[in-house]
NUNU-941472 format. One record per residue: residue number from 1; x, y, z of N, C-alpha, C, O in turn; residue in three letters. Coordinates in steps of 0.1 Angstrom, whole numbers, plus 5000, padded with zeros to 4 digits. Layout:
<pts>
(pt NUM,(X,Y,Z),(X,Y,Z),(X,Y,Z),(X,Y,Z),'ALA')
...
</pts>
This chain:
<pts>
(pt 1,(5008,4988,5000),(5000,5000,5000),(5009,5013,5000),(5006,5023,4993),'UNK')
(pt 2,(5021,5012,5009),(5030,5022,5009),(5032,5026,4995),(5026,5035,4991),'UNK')
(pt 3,(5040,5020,4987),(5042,5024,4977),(5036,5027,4965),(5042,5032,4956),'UNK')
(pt 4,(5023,5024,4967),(5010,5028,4958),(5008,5044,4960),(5007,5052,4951),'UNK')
(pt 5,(5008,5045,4973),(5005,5060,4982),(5016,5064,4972),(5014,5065,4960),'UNK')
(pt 6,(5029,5066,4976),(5039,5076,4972),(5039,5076,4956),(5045,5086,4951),'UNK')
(pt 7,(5035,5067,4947),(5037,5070,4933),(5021,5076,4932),(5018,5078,4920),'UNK')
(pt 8,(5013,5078,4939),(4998,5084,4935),(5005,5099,4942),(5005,5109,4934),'UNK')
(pt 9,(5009,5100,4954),(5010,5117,4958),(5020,5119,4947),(5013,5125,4938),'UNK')
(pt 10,(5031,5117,4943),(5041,5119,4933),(5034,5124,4922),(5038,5134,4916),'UNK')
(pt 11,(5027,5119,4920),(5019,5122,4905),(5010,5134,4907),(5007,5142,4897),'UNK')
(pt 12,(5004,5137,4920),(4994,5147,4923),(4998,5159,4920),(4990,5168,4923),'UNK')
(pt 13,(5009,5161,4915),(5012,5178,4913),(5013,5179,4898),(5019,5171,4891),'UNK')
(pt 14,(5006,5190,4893),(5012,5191,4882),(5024,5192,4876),(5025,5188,4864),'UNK')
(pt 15,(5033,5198,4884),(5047,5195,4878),(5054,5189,4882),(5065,5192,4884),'UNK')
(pt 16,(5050,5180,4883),(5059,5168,4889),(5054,5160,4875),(5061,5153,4867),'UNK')
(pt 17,(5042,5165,4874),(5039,5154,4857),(5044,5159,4849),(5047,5152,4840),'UNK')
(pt 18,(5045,5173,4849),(5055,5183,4833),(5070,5174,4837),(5075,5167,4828),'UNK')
(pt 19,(5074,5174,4848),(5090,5168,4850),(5090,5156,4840),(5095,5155,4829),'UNK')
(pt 20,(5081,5146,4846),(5080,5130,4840),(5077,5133,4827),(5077,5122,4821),'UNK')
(pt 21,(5074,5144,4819),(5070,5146,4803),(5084,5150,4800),(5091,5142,4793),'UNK')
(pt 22,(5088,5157,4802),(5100,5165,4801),(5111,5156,4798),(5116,5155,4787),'UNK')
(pt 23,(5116,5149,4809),(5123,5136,4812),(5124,5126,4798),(5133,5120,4793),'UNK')
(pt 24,(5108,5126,4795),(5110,5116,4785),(5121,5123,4771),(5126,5115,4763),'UNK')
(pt 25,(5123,5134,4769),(5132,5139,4758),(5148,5136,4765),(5157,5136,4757),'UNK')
(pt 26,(5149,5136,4773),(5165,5130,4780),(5169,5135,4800),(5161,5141,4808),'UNK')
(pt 27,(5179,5132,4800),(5186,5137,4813),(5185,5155,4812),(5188,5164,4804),'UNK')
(pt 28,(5178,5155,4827),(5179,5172,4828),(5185,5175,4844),(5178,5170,4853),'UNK')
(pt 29,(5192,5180,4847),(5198,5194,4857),(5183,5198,4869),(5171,5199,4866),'UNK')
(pt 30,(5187,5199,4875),(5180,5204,4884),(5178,5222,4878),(5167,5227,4877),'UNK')
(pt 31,(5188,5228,4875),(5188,5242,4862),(5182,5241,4856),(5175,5252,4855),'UNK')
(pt 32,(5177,5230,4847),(5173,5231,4837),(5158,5227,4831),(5153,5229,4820),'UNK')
(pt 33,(5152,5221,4849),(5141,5217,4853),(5136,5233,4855),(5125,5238,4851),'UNK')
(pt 34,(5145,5239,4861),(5138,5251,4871),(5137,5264,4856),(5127,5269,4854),'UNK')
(pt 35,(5149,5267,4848),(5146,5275,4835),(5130,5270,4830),(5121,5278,4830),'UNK')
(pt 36,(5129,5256,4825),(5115,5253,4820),(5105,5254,4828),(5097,5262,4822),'UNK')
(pt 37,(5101,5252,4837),(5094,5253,4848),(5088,5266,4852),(5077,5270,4856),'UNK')
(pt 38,(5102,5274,4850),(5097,5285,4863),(5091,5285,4872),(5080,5290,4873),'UNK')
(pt 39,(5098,5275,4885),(5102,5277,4899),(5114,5279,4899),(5122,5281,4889),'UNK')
(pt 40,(5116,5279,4918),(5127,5280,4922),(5133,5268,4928),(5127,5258,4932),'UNK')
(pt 41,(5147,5270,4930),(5155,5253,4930),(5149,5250,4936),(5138,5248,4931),'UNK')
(pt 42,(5148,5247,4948),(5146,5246,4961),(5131,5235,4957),(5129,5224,4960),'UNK')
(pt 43,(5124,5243,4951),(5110,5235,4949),(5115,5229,4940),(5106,5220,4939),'UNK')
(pt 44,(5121,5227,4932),(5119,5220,4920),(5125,5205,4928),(5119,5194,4927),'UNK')
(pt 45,(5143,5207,4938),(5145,5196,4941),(5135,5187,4953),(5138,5175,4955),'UNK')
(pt 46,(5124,5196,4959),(5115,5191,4966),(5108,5184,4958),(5104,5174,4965),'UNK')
(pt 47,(5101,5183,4944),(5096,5176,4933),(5105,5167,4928),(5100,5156,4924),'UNK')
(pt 48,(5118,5168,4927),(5126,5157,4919),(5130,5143,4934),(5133,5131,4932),'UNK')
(pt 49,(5129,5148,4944),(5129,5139,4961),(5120,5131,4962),(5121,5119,4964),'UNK')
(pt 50,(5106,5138,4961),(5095,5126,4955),(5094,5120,4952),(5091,5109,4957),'UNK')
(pt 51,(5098,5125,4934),(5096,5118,4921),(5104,5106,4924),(5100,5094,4924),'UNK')
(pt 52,(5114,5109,4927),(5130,5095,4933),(5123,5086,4942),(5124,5073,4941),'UNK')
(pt 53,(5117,5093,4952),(5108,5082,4966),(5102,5072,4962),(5102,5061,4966),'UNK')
(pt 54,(5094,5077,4951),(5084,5067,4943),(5087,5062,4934),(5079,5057,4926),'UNK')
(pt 55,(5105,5062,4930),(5107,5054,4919),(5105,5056,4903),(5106,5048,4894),'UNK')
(pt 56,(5101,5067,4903),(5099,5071,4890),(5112,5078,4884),(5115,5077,4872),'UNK')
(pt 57,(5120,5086,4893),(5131,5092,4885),(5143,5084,4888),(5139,5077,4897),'UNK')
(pt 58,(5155,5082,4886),(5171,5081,4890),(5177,5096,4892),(5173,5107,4887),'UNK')
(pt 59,(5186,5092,4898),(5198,5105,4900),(5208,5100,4900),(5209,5090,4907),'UNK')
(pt 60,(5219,5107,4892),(5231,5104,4889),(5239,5117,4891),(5233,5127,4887),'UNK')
(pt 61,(5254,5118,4898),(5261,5125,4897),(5275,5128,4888),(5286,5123,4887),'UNK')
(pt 62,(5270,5139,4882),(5287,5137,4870),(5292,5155,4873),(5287,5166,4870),'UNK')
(pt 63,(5302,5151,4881),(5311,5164,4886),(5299,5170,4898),(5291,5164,4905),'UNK')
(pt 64,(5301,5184,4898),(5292,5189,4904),(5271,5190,4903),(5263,5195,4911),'UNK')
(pt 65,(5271,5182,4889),(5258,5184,4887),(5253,5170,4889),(5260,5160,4890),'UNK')
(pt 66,(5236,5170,4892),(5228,5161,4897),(5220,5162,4884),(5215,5173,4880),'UNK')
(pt 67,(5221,5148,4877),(5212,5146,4867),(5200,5139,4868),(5199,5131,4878),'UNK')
(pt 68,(5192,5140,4862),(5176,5129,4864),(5172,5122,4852),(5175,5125,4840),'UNK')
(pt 69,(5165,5110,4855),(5164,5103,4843),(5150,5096,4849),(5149,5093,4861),'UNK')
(pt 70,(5140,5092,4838),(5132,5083,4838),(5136,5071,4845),(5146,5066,4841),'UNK')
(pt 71,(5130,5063,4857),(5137,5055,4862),(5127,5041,4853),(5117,5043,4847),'UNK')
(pt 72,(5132,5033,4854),(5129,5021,4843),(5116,5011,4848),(5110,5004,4840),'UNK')
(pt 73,(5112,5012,4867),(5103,5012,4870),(5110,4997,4882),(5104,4993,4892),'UNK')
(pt 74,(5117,4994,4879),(5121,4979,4891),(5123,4982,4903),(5128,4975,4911),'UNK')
(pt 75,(5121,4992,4903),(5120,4994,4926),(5103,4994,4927),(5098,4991,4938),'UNK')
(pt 76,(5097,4997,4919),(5080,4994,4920),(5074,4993,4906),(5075,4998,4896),'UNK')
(pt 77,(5064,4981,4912),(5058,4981,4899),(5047,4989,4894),(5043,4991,4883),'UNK')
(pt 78,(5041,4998,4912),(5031,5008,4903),(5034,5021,4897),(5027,5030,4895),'UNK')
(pt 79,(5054,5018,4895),(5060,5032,4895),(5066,5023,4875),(5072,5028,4866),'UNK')
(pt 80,(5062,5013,4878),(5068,5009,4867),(5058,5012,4851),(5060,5015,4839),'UNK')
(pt 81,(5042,5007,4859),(5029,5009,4852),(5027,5024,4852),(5026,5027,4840),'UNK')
(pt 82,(5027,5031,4858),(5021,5045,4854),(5034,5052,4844),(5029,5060,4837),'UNK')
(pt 83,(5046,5050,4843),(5055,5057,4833),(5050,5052,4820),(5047,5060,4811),'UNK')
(pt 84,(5050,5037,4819),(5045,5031,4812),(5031,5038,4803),(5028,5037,4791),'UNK')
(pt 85,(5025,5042,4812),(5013,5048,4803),(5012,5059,4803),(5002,5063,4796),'UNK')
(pt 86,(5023,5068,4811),(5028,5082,4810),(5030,5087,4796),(5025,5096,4789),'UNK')
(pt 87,(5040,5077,4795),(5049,5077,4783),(5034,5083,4769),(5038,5092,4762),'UNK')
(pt 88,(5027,5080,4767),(5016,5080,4760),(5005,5092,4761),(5003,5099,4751),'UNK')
(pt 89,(4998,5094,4776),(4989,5107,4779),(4995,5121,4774),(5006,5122,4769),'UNK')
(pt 90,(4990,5127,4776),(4990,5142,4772),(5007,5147,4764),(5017,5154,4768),'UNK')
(pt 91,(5006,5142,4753),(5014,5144,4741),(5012,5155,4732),(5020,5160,4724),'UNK')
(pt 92,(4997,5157,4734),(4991,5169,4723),(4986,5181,4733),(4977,5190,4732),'UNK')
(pt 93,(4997,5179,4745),(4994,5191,4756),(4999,5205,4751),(5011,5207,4753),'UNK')
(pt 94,(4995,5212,4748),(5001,5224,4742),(5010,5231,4753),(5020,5237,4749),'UNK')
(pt 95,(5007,5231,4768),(5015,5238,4774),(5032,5229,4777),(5043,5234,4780),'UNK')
(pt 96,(5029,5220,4775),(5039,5206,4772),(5052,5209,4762),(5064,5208,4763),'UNK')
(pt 97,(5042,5215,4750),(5047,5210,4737),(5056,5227,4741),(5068,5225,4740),'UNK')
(pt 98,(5056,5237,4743),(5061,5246,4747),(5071,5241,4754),(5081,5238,4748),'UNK')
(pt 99,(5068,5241,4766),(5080,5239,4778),(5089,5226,4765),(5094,5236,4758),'UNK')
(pt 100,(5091,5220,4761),(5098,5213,4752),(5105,5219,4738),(5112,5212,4732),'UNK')
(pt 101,(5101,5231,4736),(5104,5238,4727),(5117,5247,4736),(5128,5249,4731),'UNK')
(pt 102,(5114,5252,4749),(5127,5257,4759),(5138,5249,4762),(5148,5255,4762),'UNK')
(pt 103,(5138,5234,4765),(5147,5227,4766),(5159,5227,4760),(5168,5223,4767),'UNK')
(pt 104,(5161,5231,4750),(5168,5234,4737),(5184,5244,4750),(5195,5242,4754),'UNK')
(pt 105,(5172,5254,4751),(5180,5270,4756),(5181,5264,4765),(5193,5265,4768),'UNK')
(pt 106,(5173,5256,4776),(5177,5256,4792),(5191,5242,4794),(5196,5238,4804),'UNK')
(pt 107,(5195,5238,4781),(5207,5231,4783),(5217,5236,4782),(5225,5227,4782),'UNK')
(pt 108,(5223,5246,4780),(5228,5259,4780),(5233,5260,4792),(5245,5260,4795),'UNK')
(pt 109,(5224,5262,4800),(5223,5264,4814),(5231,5253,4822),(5229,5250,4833),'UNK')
(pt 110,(5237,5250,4817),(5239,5231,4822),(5252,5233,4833),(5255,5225,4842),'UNK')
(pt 111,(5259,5247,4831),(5266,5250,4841),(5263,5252,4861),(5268,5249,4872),'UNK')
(pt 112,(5248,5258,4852),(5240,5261,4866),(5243,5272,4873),(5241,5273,4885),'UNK')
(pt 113,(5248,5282,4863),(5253,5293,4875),(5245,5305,4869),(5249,5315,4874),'UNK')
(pt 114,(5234,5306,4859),(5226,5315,4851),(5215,5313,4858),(5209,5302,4859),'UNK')
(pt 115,(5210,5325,4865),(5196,5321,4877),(5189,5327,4864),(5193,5333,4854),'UNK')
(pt 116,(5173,5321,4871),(5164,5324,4863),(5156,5340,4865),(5146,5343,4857),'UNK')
</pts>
């Protein structure tokens, strides 16, 4: 049941679901979450802490930066089923298809030292 709970709150925010959309075009920076997004770090890595709890994201460290990735789903399987059908929902989201048109410029950012 635990783990059902945390991949359903995980999903309850909106941007925690733009993240998991986002994600599917590659590895992104905590920078580069917060450029597309428009928050601030702080919340954004409060959303990427979640996302990780419930198995939905990985984090990896290369030098000073923390990257995220689609996690593949084998620490849960109802974290394994909902990406799975993620992967597919709201594709023809127009505010989606924007924030993915930014990604481009917020890799740029990848330094992390250009605040928003």
């Amino acid at each position: 049941m635990k783990a059902f709970i945390r991949v359903a709150k995980a999903l309850s925010d909106p941007n925690r679901v733009r993240v998991l959309k986002l994600l599917q075009e590659g590895e992104l920076c905590v920078c580069e979450i917060q450029k597309v997004l428009g928050l601030a770090q702080s919340t954004v890595s409060k959303h990427m802490k979640l996302l990780e709890d419930a198995g939905l994201v990985n984090r990896r460290r290369q030098g000073t930066w923390i990257l995220y990735s689609l996690a593949d789903g084998s620490e849960s399987e109802y974290a394994k089923v909902m990406l799975a059908e993620l992967a597919h929902w709201l594709d023809d989201d127009a505010e989606l298809n924007q924030m993915r048109e930014i990604l481009p410029e917020a890799a740029v950012l990848r330094d992390c030292k250009t605040k928003n």
